[in-house]
PDB file of N, CA, C and O in Angstrom:
ATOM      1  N   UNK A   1     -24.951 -21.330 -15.497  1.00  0.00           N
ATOM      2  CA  UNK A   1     -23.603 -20.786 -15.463  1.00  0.00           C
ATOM      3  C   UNK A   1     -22.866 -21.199 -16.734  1.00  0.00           C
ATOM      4  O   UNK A   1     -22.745 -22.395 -16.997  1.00  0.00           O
ATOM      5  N   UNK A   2     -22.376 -20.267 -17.517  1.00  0.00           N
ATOM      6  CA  UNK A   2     -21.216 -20.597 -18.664  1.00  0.00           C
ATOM      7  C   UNK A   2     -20.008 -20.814 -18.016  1.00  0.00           C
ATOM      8  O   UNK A   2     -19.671 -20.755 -16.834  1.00  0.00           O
ATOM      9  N   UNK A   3     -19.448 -21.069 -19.016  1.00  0.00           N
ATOM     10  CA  UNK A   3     -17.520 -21.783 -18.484  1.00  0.00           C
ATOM     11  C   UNK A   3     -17.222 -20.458 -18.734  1.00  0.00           C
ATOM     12  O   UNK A   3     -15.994 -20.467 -18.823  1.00  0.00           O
ATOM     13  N   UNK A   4     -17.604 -19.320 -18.902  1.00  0.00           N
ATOM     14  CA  UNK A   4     -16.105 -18.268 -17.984  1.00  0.00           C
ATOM     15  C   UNK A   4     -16.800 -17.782 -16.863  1.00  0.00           C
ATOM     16  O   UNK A   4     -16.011 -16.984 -16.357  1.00  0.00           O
ATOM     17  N   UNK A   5     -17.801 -17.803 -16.200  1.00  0.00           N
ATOM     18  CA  UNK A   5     -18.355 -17.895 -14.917  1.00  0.00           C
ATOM     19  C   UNK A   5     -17.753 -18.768 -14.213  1.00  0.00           C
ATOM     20  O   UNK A   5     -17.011 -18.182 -13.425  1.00  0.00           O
ATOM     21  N   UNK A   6     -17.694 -19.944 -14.094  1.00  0.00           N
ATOM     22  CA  UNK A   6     -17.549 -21.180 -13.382  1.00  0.00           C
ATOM     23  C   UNK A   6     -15.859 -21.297 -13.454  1.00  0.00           C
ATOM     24  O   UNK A   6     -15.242 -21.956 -12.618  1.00  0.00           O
ATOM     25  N   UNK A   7     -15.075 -20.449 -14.750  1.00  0.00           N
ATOM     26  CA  UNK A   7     -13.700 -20.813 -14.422  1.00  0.00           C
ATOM     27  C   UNK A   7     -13.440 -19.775 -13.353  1.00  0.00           C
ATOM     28  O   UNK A   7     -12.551 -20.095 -12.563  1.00  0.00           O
ATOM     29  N   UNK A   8     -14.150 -18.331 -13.106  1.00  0.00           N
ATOM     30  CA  UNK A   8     -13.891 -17.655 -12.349  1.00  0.00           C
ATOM     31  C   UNK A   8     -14.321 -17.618 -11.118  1.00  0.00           C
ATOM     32  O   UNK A   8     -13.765 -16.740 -10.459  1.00  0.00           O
ATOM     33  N   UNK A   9     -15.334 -18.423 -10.381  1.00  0.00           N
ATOM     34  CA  UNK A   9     -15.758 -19.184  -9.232  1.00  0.00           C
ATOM     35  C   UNK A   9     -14.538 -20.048  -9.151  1.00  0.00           C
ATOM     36  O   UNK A   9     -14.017 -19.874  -8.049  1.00  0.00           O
ATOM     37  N   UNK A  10     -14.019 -20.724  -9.722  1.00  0.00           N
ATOM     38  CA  UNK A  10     -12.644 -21.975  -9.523  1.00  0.00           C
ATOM     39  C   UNK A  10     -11.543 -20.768  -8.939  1.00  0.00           C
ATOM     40  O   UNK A  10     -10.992 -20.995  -7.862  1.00  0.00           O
ATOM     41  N   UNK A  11     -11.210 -19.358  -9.744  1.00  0.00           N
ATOM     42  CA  UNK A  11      -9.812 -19.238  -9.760  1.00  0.00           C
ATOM     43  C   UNK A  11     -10.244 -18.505  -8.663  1.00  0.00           C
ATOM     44  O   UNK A  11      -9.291 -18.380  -7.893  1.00  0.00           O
ATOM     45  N   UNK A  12     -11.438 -17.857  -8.157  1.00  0.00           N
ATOM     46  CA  UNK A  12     -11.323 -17.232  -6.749  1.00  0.00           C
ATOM     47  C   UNK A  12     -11.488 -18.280  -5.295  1.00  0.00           C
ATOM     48  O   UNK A  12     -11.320 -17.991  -4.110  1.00  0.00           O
ATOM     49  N   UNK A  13     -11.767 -19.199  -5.752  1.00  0.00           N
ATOM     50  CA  UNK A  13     -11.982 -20.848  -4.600  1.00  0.00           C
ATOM     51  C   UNK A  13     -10.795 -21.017  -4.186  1.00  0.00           C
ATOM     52  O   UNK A  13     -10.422 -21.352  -3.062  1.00  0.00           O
ATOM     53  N   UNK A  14      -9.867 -20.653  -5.608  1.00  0.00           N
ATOM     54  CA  UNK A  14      -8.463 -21.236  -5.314  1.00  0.00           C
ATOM     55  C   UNK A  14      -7.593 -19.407  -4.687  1.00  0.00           C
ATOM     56  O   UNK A  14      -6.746 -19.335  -3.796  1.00  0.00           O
ATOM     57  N   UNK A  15      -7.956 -18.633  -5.199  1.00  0.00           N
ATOM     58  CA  UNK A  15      -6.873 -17.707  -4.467  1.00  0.00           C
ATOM     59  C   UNK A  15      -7.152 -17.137  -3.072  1.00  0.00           C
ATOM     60  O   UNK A  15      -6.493 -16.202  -2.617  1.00  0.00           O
ATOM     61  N   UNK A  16      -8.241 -17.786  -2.349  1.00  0.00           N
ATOM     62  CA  UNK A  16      -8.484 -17.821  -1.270  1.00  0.00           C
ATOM     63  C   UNK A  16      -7.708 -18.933  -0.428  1.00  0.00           C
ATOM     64  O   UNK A  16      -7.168 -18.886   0.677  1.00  0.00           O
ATOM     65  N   UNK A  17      -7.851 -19.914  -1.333  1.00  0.00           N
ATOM     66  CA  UNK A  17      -6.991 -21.202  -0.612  1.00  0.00           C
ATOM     67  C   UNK A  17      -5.317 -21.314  -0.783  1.00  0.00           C
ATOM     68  O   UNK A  17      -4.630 -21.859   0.081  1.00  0.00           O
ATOM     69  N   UNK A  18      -4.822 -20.800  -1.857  1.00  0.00           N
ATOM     70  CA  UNK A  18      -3.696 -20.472  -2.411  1.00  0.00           C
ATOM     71  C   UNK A  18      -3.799 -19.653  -3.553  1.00  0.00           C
ATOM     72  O   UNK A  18      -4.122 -19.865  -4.722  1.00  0.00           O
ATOM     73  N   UNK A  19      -3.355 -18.427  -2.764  1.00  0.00           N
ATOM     74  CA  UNK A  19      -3.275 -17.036  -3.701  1.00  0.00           C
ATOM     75  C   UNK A  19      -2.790 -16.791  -4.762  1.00  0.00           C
ATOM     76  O   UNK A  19      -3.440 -16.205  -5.628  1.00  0.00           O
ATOM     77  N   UNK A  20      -1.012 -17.346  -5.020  1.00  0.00           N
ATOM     78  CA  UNK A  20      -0.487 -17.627  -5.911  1.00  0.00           C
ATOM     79  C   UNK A  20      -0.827 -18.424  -7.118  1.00  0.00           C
ATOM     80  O   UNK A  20      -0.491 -18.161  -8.273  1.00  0.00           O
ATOM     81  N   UNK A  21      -1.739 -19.720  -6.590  1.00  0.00           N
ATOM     82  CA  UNK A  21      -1.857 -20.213  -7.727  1.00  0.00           C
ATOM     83  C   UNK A  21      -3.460 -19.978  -8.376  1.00  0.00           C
ATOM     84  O   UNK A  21      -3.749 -20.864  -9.180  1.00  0.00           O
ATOM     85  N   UNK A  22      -4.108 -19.357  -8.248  1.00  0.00           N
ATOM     86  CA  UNK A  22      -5.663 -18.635  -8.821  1.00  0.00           C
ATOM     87  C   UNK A  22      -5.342 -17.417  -9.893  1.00  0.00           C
ATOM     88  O   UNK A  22      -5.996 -16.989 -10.845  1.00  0.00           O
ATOM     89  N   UNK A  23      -3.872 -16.981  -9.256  1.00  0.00           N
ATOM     90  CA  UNK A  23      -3.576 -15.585 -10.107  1.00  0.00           C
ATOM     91  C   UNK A  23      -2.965 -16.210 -11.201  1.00  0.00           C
ATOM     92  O   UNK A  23      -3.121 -15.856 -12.369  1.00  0.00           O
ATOM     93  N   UNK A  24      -2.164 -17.284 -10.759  1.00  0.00           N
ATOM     94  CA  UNK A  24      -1.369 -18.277 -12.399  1.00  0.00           C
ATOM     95  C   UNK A  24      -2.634 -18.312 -13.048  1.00  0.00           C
ATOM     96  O   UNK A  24      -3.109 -17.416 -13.746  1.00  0.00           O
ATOM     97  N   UNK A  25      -3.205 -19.535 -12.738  1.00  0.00           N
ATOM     98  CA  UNK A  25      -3.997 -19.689 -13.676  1.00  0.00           C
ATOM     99  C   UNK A  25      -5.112 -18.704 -14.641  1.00  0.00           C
ATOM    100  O   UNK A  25      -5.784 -19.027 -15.621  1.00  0.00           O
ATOM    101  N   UNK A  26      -4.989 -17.340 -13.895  1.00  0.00           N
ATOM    102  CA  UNK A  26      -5.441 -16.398 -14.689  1.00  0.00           C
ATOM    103  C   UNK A  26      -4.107 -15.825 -15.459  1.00  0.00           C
ATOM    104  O   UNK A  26      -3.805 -15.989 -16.641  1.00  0.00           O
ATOM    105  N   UNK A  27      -3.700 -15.410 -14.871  1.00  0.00           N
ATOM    106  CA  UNK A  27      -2.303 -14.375 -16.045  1.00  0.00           C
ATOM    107  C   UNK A  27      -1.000 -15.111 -16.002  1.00  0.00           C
ATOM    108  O   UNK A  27      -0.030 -14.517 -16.472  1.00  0.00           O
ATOM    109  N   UNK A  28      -0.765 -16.728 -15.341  1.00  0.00           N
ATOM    110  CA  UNK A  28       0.383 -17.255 -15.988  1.00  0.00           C
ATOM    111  C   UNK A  28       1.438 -16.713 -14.837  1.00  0.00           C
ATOM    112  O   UNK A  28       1.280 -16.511 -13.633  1.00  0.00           O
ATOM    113  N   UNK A  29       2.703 -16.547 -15.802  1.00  0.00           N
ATOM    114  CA  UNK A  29       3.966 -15.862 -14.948  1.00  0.00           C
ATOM    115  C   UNK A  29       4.356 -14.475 -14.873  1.00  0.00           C
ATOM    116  O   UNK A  29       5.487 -14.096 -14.573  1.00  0.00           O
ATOM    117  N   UNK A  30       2.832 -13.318 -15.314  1.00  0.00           N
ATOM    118  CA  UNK A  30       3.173 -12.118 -15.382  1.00  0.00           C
ATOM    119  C   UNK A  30       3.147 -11.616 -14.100  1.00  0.00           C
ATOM    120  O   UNK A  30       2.875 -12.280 -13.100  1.00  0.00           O
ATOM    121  N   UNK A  31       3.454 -10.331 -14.126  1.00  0.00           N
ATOM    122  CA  UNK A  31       3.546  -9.574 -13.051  1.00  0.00           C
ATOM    123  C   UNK A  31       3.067  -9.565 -11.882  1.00  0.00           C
ATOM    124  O   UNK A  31       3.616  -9.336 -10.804  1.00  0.00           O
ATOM    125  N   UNK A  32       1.021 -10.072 -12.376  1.00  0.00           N
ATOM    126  CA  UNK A  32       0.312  -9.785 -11.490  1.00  0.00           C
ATOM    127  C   UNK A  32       0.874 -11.476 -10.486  1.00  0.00           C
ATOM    128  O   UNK A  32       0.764 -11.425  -9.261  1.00  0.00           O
ATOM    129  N   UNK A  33       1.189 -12.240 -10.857  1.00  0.00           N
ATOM    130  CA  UNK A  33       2.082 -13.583 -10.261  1.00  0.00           C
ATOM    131  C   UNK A  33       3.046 -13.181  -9.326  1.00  0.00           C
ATOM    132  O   UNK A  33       2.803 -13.457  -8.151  1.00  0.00           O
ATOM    133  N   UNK A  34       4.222 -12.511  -9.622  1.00  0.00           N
ATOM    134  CA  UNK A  34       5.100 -12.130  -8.833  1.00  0.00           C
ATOM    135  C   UNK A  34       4.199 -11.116  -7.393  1.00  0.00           C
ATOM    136  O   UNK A  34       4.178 -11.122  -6.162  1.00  0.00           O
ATOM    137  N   UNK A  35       3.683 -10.494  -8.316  1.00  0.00           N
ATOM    138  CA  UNK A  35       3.037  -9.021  -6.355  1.00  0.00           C
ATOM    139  C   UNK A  35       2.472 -10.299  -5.924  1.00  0.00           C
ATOM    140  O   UNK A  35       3.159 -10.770  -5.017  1.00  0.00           O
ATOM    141  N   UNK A  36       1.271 -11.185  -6.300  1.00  0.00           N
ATOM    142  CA  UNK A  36       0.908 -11.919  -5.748  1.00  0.00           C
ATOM    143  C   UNK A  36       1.686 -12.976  -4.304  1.00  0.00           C
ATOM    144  O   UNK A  36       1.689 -13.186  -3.091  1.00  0.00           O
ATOM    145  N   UNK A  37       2.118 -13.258  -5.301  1.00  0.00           N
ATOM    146  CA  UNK A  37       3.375 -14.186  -4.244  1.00  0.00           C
ATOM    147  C   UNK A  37       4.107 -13.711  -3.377  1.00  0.00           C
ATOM    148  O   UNK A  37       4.418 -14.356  -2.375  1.00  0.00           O
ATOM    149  N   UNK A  38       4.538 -12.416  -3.625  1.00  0.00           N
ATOM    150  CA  UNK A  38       5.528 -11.732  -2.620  1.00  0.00           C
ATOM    151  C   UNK A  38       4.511 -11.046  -1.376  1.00  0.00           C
ATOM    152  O   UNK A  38       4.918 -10.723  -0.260  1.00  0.00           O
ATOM    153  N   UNK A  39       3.210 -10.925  -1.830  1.00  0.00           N
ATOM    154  CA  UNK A  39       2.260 -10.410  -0.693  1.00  0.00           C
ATOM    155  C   UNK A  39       1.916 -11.442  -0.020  1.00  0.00           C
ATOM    156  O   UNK A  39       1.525 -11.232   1.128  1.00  0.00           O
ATOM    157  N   UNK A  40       1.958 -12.890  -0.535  1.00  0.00           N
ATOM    158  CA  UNK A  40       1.515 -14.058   0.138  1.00  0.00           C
ATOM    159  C   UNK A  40       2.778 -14.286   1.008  1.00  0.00           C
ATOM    160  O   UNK A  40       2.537 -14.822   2.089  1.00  0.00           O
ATOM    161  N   UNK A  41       4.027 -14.000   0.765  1.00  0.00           N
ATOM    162  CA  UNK A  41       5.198 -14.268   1.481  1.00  0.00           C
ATOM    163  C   UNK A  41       4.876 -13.412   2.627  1.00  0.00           C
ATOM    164  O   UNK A  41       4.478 -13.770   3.736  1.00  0.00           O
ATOM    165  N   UNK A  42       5.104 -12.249   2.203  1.00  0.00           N
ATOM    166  CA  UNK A  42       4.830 -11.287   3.750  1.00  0.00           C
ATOM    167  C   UNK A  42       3.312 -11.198   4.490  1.00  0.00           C
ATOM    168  O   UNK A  42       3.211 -10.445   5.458  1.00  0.00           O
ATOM    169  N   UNK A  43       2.314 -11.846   4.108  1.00  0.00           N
ATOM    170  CA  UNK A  43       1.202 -11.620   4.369  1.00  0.00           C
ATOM    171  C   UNK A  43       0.301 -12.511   4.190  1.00  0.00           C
ATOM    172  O   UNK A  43      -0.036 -12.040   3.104  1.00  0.00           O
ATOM    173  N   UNK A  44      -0.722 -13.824   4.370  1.00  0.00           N
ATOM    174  CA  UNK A  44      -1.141 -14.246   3.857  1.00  0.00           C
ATOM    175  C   UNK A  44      -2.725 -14.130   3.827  1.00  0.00           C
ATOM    176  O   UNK A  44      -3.453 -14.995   3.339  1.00  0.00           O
ATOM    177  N   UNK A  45      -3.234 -12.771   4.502  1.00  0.00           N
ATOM    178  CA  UNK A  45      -4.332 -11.997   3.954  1.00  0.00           C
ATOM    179  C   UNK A  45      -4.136 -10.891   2.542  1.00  0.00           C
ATOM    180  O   UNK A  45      -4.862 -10.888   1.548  1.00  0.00           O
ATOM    181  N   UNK A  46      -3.125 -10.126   2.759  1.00  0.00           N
ATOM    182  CA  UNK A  46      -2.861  -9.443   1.558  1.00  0.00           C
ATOM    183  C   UNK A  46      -2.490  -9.952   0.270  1.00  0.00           C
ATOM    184  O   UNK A  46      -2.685  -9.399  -0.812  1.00  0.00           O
ATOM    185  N   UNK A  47      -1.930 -11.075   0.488  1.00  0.00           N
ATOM    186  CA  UNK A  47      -1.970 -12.162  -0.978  1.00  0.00           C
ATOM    187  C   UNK A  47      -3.782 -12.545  -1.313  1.00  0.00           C
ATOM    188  O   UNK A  47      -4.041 -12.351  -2.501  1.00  0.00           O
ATOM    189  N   UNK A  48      -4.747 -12.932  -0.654  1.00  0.00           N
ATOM    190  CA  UNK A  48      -5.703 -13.071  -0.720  1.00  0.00           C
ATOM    191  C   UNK A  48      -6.940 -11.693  -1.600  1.00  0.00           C
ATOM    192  O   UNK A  48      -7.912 -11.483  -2.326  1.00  0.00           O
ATOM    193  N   UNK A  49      -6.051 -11.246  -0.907  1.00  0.00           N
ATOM    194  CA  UNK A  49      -7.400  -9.803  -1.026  1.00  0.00           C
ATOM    195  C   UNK A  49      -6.849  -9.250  -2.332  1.00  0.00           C
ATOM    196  O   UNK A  49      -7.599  -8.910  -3.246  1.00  0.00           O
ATOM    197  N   UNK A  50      -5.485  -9.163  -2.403  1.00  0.00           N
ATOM    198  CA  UNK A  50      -4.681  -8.787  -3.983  1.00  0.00           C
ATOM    199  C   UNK A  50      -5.165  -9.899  -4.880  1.00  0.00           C
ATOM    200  O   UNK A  50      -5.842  -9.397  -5.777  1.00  0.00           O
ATOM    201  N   UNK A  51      -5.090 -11.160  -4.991  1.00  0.00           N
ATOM    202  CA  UNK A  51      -5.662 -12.168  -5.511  1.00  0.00           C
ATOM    203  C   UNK A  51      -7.393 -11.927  -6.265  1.00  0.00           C
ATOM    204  O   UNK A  51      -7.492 -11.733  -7.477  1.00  0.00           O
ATOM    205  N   UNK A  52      -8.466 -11.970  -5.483  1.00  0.00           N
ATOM    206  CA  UNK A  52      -9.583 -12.006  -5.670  1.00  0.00           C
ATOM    207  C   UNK A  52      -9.603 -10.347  -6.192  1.00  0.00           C
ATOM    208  O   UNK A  52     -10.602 -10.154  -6.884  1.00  0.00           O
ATOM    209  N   UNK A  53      -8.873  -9.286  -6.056  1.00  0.00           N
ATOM    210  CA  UNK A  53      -8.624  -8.076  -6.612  1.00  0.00           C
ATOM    211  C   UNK A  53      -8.402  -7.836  -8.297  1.00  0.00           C
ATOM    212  O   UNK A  53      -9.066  -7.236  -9.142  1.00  0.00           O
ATOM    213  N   UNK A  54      -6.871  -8.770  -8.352  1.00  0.00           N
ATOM    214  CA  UNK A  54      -6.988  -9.074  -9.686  1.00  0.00           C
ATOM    215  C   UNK A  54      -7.549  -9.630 -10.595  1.00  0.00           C
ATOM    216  O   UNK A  54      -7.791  -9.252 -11.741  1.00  0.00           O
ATOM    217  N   UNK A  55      -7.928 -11.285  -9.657  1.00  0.00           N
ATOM    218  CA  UNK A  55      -9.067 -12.063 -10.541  1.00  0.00           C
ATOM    219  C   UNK A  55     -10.442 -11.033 -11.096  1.00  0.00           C
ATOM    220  O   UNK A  55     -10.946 -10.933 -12.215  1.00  0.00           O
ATOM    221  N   UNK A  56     -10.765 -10.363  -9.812  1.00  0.00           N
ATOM    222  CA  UNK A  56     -12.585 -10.000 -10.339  1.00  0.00           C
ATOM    223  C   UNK A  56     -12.575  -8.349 -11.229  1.00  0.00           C
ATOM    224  O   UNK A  56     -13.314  -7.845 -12.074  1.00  0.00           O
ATOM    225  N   UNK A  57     -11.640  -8.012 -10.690  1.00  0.00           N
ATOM    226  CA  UNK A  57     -11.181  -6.690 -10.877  1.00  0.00           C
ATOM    227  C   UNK A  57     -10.838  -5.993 -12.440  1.00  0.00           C
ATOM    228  O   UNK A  57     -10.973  -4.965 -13.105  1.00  0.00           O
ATOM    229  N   UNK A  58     -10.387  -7.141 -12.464  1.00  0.00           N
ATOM    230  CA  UNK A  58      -9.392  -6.636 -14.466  1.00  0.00           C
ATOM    231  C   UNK A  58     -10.244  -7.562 -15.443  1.00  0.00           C
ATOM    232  O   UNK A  58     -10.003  -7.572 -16.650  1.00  0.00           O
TER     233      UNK A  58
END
């Protein structure tokens, strides 16, 4: 495994466990941060699934 494999095993470990913060550590305080969080507020499967969406996705 290289280190951008293994950072992306970490940031989906973590947006399963906390959604909000797997998507920081990929894109910081952009956008994809805010949907994140506000889906984890109302939802805390749809923060998940948006999470591992953006991480693997983009």
């Amino acid at each position: 495994m290289d280190d951008s494999t293994t950072a992306t095993c970490l940031e989906i470990l973590l947006a399963i466990l906390l959604p909000p913060v797997g998507v920081f550590f990929k894109y910081g305080c952009e956008i994809e941060f805010w949907i994140c969080l506000l889906l984890t507020v109302f939802g805390y499967i749809p923060g998940i699934i948006y999470a591992v969406y953006v991480i693997v996705g983009r």
